[in-house]
C-alpha positions in Angstrom: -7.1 -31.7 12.9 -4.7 -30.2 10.2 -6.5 -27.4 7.6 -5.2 -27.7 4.2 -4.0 -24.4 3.3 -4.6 -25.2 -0.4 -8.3 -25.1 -0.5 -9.7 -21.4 -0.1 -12.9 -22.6 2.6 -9.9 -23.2 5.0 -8.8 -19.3 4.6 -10.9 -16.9 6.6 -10.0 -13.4 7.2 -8.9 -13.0 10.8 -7.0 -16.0 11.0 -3.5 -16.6 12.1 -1.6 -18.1 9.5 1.9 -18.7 8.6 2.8 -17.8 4.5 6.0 -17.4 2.2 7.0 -14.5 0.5 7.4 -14.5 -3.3 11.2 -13.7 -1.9 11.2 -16.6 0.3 9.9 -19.1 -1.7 13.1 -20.7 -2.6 14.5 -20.7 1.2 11.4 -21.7 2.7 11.2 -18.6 5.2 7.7 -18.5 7.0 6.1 -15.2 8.4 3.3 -14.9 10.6 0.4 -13.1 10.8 -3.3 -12.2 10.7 -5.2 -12.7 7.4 -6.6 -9.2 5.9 -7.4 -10.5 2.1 -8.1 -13.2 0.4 -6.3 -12.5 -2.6 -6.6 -15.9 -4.8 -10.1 -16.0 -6.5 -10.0 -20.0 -7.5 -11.1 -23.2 -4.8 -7.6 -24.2 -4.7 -4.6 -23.8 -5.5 -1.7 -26.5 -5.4 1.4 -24.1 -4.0 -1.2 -22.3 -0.7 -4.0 -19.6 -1.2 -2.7 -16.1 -2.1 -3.1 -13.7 1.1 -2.5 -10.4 2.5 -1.8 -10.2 6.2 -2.8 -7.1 8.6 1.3 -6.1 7.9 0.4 -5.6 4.5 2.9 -8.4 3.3 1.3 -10.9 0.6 2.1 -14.9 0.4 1.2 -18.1 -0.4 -0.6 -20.0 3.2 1.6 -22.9 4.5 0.1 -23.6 7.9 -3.0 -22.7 9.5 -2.1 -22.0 13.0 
């Protein structure tokens, strides 16, 4: 079963996750990591929840892993 990375109950902190950068966004680029914050308030949001990952970087979710 595939989580949809859009809706915030998916997100939990401790999760491995892959996100793109603000920077990445128009190439696509993925990193990887652990979920810290849950920075996107709202149920959803269309583009991937906003989070920051134990490396301190901060993306959009694309893919629950």
């Amino acid at each position: 079963m595939i989580l949809d990375a859009r809706k915030r109950a998916n997100i939990k902190i401790g999760i491995f996750v892959e996100i793109v950068l603000k920077a990445n966004q128009r190439t696509g680029e993925l990193s990887q990591g652990v979920v810290a914050k849950i920075l996107t308030k709202s149920v959803s949001h269309p583009y991937g929840i906003k989070v920051q990952l134990e490396s301190g970087l901060i993306g959009r979710v694309k893919n629950i892993i």
